[in-house]
SEGU-833436 format. One record per residue (C-alpha): x, y, z. Coordinates in steps of 0.25 Angstrom, whole numbers, plus 2048, in hexadecimal, padded with zeros to 3 digits. Last residue first. Example, Ala and Ser with C-alpha at 12.3 -4.5 7.8 and 13.67 -1.06 7.14 Angstrom:
<recs>
<rec u="837" v="7FC" w="81D"/>
<rec u="831" v="7EE" w="81F"/>
</recs>
This chain:
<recs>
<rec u="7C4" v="842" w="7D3"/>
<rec u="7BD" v="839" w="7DB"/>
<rec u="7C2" v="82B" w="7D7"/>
<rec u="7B8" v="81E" w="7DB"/>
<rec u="7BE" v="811" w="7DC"/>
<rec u="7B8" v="804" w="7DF"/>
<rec u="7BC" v="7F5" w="7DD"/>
<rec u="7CB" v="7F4" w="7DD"/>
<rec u="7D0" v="803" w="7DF"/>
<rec u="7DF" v="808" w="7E2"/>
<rec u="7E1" v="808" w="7D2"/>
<rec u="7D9" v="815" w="7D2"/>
<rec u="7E3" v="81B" w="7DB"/>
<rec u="7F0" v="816" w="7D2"/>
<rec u="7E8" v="81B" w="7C5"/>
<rec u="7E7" v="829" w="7CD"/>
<rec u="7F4" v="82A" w="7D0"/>
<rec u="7FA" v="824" w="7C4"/>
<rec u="7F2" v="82F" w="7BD"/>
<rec u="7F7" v="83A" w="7C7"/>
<rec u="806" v="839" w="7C4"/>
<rec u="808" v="847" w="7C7"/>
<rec u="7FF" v="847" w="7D3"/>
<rec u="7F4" v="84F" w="7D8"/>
<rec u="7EC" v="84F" w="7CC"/>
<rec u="7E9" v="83E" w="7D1"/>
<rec u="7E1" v="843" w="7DD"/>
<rec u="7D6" v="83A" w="7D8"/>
<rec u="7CE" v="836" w="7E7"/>
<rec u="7CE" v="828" w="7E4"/>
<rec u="7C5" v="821" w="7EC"/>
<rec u="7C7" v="810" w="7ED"/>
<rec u="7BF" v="806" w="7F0"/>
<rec u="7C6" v="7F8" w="7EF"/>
<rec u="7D4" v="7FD" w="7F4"/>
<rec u="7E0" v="7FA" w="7EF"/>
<rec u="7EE" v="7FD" w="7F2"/>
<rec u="7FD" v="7FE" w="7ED"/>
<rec u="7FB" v="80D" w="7EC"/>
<rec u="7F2" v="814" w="7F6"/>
<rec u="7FC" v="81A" w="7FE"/>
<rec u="7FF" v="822" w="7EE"/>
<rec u="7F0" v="825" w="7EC"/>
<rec u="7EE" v="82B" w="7F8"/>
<rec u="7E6" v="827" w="805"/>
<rec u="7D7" v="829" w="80A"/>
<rec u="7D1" v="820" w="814"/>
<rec u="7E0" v="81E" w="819"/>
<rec u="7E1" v="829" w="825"/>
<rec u="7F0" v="82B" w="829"/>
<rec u="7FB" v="821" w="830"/>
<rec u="807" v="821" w="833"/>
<rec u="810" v="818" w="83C"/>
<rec u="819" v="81D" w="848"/>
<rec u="826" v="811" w="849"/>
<rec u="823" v="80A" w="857"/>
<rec u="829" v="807" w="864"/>
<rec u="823" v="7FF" w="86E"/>
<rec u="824" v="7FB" w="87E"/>
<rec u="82C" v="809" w="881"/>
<rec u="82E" v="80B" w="891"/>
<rec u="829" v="819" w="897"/>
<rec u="82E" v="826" w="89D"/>
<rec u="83B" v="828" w="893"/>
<rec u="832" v="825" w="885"/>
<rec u="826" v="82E" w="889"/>
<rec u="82F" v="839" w="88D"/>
<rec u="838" v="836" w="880"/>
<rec u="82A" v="838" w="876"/>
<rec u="834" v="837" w="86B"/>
<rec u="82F" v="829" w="866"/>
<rec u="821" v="82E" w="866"/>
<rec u="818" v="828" w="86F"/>
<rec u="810" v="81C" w="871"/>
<rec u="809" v="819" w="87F"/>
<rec u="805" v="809" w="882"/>
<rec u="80B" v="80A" w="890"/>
<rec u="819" v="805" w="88D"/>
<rec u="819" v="810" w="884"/>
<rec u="817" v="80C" w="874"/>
<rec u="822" v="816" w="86C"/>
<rec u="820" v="81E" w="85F"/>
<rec u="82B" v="81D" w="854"/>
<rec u="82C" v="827" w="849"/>
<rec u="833" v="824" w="83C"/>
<rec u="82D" v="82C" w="834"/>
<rec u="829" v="83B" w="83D"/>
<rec u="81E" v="83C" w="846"/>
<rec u="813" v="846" w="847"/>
<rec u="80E" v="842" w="83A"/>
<rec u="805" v="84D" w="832"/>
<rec u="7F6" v="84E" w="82F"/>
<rec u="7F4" v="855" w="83D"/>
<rec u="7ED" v="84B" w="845"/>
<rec u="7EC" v="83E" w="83D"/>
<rec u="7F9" v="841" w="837"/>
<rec u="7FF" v="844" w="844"/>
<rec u="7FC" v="836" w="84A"/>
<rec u="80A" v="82F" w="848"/>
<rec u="805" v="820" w="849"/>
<rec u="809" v="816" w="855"/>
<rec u="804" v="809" w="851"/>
<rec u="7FD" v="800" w="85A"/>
<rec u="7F9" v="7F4" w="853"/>
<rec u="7FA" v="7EE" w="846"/>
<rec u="7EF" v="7E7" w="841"/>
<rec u="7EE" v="7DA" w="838"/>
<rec u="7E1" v="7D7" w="82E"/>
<rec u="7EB" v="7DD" w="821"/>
<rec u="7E6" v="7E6" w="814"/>
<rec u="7E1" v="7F2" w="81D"/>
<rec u="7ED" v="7F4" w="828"/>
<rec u="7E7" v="7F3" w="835"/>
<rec u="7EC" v="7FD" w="83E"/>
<rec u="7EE" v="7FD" w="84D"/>
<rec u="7F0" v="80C" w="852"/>
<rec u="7F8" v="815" w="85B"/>
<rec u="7FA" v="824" w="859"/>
<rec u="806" v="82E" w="85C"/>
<rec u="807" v="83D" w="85C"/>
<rec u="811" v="83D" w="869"/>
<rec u="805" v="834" w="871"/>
<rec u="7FD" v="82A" w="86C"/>
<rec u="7EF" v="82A" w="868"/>
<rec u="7E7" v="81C" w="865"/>
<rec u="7E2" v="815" w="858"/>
<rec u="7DD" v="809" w="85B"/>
<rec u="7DB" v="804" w="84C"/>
<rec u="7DE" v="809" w="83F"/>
<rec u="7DC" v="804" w="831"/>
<rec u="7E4" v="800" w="826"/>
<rec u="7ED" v="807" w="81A"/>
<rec u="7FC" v="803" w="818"/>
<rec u="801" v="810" w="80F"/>
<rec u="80E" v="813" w="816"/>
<rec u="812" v="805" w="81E"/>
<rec u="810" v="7FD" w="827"/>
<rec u="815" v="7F0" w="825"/>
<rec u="80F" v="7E5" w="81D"/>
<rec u="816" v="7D6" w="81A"/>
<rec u="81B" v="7D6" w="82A"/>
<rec u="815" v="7C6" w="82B"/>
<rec u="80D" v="7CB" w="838"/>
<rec u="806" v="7D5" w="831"/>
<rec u="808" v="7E6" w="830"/>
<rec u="814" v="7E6" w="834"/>
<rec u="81A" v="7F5" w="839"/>
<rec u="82A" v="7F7" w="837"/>
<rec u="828" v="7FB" w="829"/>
<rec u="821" v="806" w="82D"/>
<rec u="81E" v="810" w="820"/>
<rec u="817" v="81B" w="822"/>
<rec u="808" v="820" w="81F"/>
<rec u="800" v="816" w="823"/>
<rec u="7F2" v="816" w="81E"/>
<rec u="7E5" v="818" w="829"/>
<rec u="7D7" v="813" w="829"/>
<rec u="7CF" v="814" w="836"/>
<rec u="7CB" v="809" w="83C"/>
<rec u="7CD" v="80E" w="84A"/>
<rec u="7CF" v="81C" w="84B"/>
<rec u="7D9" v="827" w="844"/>
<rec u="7DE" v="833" w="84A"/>
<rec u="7D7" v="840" w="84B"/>
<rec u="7CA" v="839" w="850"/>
<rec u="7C4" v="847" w="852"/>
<rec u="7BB" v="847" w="847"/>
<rec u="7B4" v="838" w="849"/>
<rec u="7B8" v="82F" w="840"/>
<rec u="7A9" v="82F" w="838"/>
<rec u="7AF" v="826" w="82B"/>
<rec u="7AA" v="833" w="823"/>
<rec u="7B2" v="83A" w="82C"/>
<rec u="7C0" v="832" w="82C"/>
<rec u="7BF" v="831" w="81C"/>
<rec u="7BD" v="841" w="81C"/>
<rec u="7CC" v="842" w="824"/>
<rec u="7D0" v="837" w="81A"/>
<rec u="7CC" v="83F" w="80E"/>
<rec u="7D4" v="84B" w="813"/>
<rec u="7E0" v="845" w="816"/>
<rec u="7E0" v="83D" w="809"/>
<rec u="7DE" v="84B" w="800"/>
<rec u="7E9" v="851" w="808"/>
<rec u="7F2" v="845" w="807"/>
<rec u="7F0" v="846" w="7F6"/>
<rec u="7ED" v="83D" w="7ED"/>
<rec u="7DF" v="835" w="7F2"/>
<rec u="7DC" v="826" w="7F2"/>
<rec u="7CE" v="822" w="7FB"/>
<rec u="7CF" v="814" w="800"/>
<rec u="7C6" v="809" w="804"/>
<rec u="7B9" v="813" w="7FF"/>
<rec u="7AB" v="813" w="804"/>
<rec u="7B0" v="81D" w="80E"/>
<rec u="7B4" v="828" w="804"/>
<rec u="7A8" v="826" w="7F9"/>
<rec u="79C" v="826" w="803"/>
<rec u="7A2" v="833" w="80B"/>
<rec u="7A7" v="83B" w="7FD"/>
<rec u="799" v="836" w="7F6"/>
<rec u="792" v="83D" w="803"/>
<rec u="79B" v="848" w="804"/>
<rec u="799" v="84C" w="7F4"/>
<rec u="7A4" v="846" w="7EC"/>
<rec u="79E" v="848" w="7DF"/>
<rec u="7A7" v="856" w="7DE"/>
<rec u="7B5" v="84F" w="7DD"/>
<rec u="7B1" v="847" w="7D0"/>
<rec u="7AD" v="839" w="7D0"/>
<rec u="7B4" v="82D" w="7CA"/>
<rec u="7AF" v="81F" w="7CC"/>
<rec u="7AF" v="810" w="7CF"/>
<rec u="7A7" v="806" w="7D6"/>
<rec u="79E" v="803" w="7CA"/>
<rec u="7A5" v="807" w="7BD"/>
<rec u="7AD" v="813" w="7B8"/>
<rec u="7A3" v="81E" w="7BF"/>
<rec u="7A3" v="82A" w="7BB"/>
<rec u="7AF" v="837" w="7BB"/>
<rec u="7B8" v="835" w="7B0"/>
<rec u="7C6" v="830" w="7B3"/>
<rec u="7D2" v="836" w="7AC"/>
<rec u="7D9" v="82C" w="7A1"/>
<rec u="7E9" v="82B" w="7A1"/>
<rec u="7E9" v="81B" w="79F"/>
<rec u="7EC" v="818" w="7AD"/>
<rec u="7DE" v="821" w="7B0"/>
<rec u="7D6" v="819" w="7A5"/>
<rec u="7DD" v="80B" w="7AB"/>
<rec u="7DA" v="80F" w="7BA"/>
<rec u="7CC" v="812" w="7B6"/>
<rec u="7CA" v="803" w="7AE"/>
<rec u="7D1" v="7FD" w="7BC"/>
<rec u="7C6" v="804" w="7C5"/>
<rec u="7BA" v="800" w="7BB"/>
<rec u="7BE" v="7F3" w="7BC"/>
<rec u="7B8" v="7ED" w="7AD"/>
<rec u="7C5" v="7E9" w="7A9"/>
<rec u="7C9" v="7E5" w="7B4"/>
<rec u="7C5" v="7D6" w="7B5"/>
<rec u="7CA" v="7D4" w="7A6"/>
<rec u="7D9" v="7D8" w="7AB"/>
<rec u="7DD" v="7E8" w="7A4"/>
<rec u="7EA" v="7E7" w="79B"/>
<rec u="7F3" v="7EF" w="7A0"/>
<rec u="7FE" v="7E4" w="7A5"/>
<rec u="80B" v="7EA" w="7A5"/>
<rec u="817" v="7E2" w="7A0"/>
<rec u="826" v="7E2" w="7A5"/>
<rec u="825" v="7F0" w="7AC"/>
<rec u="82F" v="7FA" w="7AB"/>
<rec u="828" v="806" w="7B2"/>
<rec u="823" v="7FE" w="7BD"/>
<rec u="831" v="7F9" w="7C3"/>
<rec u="833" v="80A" w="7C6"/>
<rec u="837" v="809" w="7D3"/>
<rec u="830" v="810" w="7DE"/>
<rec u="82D" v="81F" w="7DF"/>
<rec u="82A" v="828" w="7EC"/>
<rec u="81C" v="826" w="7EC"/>
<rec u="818" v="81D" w="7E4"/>
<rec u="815" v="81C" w="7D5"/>
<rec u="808" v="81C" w="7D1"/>
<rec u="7FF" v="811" w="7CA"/>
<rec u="800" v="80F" w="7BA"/>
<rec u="80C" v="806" w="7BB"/>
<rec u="803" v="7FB" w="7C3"/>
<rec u="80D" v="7F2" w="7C8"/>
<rec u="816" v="7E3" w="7CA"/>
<rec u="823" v="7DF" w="7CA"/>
<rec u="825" v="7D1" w="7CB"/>
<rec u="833" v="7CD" w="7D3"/>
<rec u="83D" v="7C1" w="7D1"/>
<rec u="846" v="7C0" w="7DB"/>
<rec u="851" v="7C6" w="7DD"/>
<rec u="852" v="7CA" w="7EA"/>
<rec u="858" v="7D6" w="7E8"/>
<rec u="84D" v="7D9" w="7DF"/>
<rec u="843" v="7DB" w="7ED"/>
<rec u="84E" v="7E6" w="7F3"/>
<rec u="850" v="7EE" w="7E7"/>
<rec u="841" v="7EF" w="7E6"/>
<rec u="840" v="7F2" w="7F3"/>
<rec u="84A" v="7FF" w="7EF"/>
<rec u="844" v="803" w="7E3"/>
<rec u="836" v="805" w="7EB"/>
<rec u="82B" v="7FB" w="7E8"/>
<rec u="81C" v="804" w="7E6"/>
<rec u="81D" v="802" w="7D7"/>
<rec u="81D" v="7F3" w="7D9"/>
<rec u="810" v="7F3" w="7DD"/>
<rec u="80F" v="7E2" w="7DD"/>
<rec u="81C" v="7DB" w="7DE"/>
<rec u="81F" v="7CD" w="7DA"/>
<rec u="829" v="7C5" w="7E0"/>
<rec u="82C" v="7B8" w="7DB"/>
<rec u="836" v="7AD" w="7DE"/>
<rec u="832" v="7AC" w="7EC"/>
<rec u="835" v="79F" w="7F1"/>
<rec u="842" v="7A2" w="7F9"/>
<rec u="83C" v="7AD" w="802"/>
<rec u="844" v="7BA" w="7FF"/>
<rec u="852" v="7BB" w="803"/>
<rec u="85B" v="7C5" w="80B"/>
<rec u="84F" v="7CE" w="80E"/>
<rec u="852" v="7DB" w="80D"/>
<rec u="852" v="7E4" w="81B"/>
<rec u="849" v="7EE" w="81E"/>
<rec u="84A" v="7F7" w="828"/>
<rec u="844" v="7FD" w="835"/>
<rec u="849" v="806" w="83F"/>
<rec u="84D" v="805" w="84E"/>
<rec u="854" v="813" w="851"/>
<rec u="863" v="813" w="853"/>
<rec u="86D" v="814" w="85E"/>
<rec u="868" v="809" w="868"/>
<rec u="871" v="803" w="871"/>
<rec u="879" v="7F6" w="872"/>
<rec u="884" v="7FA" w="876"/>
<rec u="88C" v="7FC" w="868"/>
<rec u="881" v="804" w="864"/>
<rec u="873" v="800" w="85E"/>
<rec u="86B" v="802" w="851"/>
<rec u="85D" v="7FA" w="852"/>
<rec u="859" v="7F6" w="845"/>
<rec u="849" v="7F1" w="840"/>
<rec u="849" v="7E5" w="836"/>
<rec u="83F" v="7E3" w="82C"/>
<rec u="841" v="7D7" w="821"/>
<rec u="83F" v="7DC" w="812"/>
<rec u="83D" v="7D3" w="805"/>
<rec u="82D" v="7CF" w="806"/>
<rec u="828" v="7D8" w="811"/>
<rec u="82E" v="7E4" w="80A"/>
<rec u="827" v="7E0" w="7FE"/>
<rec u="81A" v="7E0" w="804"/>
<rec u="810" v="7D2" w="804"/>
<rec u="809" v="7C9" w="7FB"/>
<rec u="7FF" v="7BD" w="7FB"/>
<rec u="7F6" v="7BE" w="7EF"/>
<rec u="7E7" v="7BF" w="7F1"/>
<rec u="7E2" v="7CC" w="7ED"/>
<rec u="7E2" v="7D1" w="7FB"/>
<rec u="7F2" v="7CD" w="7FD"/>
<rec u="7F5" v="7D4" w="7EE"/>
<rec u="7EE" v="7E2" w="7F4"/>
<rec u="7F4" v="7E1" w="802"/>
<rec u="801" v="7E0" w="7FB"/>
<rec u="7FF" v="7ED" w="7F6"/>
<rec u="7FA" v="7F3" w="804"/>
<rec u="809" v="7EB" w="80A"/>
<rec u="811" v="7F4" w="801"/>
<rec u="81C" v="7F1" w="7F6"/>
<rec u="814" v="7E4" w="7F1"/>
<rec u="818" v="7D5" w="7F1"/>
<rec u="814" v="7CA" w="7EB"/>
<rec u="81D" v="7BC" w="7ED"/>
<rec u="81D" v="7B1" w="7E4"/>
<rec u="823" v="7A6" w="7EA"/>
<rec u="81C" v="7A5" w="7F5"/>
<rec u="812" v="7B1" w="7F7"/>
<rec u="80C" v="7AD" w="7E9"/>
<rec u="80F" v="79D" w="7E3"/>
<rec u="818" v="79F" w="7D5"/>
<rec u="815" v="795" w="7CB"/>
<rec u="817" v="7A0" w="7C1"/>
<rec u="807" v="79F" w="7BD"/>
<rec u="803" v="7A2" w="7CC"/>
<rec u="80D" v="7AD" w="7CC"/>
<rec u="80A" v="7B2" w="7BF"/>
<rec u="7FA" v="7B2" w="7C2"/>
<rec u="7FC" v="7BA" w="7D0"/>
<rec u="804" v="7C3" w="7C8"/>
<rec u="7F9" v="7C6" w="7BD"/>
<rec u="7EE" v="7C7" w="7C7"/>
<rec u="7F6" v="7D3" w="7CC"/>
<rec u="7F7" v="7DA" w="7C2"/>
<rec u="7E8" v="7D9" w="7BC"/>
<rec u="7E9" v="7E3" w="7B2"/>
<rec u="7DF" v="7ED" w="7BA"/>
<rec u="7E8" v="7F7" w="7BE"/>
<rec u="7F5" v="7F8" w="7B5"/>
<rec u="7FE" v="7EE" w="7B6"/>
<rec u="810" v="7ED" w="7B6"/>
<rec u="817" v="7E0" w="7B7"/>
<rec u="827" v="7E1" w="7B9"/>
<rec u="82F" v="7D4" w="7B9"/>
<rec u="83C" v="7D8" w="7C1"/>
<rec u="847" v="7CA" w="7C4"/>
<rec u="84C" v="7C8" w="7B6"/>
<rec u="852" v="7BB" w="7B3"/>
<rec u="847" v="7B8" w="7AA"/>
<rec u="841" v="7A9" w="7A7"/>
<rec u="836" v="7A6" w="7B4"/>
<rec u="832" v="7B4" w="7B9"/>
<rec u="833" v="7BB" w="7AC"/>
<rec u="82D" v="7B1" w="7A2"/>
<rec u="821" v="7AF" w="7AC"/>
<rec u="820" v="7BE" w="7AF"/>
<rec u="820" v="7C1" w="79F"/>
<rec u="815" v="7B6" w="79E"/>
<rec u="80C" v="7BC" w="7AA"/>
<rec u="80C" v="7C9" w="7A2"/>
<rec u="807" v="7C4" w="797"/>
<rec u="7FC" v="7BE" w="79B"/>
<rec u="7FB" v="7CA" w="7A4"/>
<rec u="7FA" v="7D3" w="798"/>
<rec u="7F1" v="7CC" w="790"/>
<rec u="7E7" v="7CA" w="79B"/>
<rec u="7E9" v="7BD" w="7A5"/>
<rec u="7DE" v="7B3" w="7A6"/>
<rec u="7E2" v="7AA" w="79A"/>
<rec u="7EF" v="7A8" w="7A3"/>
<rec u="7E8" v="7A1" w="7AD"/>
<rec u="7E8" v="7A3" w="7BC"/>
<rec u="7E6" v="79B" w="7C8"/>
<rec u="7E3" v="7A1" w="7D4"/>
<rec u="7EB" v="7A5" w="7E0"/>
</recs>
């Protein structure tokens, strides 16, 4: 980590770092919330504190984020981080069984608190905070060490609510860093934090906002497949956009379910699935990566490897439920299992013919997965992207400035809005 000097921190931060300092060495309390908008330069600010606290990242300061794609984001800036599950959670799977020995109950999955965190940590700051649910909140204060609270207030809430550590913050950086000031993606989040519409025209190089009727086939085609992500509101507007994605790209017409390399996001979460051999990512809902020998199975099963986008490991042969692909619904209910036959076969866990007549060599959870060349705004949170496409369906929602200001701030280099 490089070395930092105080006269290289903004107002703000300056006094920021001074208010974590005072905190984390002379208070008793164990919650230091630290709220910033786009551009305030957040996160250099707690790579600074730590340095300055004589703290040493991914020892004894440890970052950690609610999902592994946020994680993702610290690990390619340079800081070593990992998932709060991974850091406070052991998996175990339970087999109930009667007084003889015999199975009674489903295998299933839980997680169990750590009894102790590793000695050393005295510090654990934790990026997206908005995305941490009341109840792993619980579970990381029980450890009662001293946690750093960290997120952008302006962003949207997720789905299904979270705890409310953002609205009380300690300090709140808004003052822009000098190297944003001229980002024309972090002065368009400001106007559009701030209550202001964009207005159609460029806002800089790589940046713009067009209106609905410039997107001729040709600009649509050049636009949509020179983008890392396309961010929509609605499933019906993401459904469609991927269907055109899969054209412009050339898959042929018939390829109903995906083909190799294709881009696909899971869509439930697997806690049982590693995604690298430390067992810091899992599976879960809105892990985006590509596909690789993709194969039918029977009872409306597929099989693939996929290689998530922010990690070089694959994970092979997953059973998916391929009812979405072929009638925009799943076949199999959450909680499915499918079932590797002796031969290489996968059915359905309640294929019984299939089950009576051959010997079982793997059982699996059924994953999901759907097209990921366009997703919504809200599986797009806790991610970045450095070409992004925001198709503005902010009416749609109540909270539609947060919305759109969450969407925008999906962008680092190059965003272009179509509203």
């Amino acid at each position: 980590m490089q070395q930092r000097s105080l006269l290289s921190l903004t107002a703000d931060q300056a006094e920021a770092a001074e208010l974590i300092e005072e905190w984390f060495f002379h208070l008793n309390t164990q919650i230091f919330v630290l709220c910033g908008y786009a551009g305030t330069g957040k996160t250099f600010l707690l790579e600074y504190i730590v340095e300055r606290m004589g703290l040493k990242a991914g020892e004894s300061a440890v970052f950690v984020a609610p999902t592994g794609k946020a994680a993702s984001v610290l690990i390619r800036g340079g800081t070593p981080a990992s998932t709060v599950h991974s850091l406070i959670y052991t998996r175990e799977e339970d087999i109930e069984v009667d007084e003889n020995g015999e199975v009674i109950s489903e295998r299933f999955l839980r997680f169990v608190r750590k009894e102790k965190l590793d000695k050393d940590i005295r510090l654990i700051v934790v990026d997206e905070t908005s995305m941490v649910s009341d109840e792993v909140l619980r579970d990381l204060l029980s450890f009662g060490v001293k946690c750093l609270f960290c997120g952008d207030p302006a962003q949207l809430p997720p789905v299904g609510g979270s705890n409310s550590l953002l609205s009380m913050p300690v300090v709140t950086l808004k003052q822009i860093v000098r190297q944003e000031e001229n980002d024309p993606i972090v002065r368009l989040a400001e106007e559009v934090r701030r209550g202001g519409i964009p207005a159609y025209g460029s806002y800089g190089e790589g940046c713009a906002v067009l209106p609905r009727r410039a997107l001729t086939p040709e600009v649509r085609r050049e636009l949509f497949t020179s983008a890392d992500e396309i961010v929509v509101g609605s499933n019906r507007t993401r459904a469609a956009v991927n269907r055109e994605m899969r054209a412009f790209l050339g898959v042929p017409a018939g390829a109903v379910l995906p083909i190799e390399g294709e881009k696909l996001v899971c869509t439930l979460n697997d806690w049982s699935k590693p995604l690298d051999e430390r067992g810091d990512f899992h599976l879960v809902n809105g892990i985006i990566g590509t596909c690789a020998n993709v194969r039918e199975a029977r009872d409306g099963l597929g099989v693939l490897d996929f290689l998530p986008d922010f990690l070089s490991q694959r994970t092979y042969d997953l059973p998916f439920d391929a009812g979405v692909f072929r009638e925009g619904r799943y076949y199999h209910s959450y909680g499915a299992k499918a079932c590797c036959l002796a031969d290489g076969t996968w059915v359905h866990e309640n294929n019984f013919e299939a089950l009576r007549t051959a010997r079982v060599r793997r059982e699996d959870a059924v994953c999901r997965f759907e097209f990921a060349y366009a997703i919504t705004c809200h599986k797009a949170q806790g991610s970045e992207y450095d070409s992004v496409v925001v198709l503005d369906e902010s009416r749609l929602f109540e909270n539609g400035r947060e919305w759109l200001y969450t969407a925008i701030t999906r962008a680092k280099k190059k965003l272009v809005i179509v509203r």
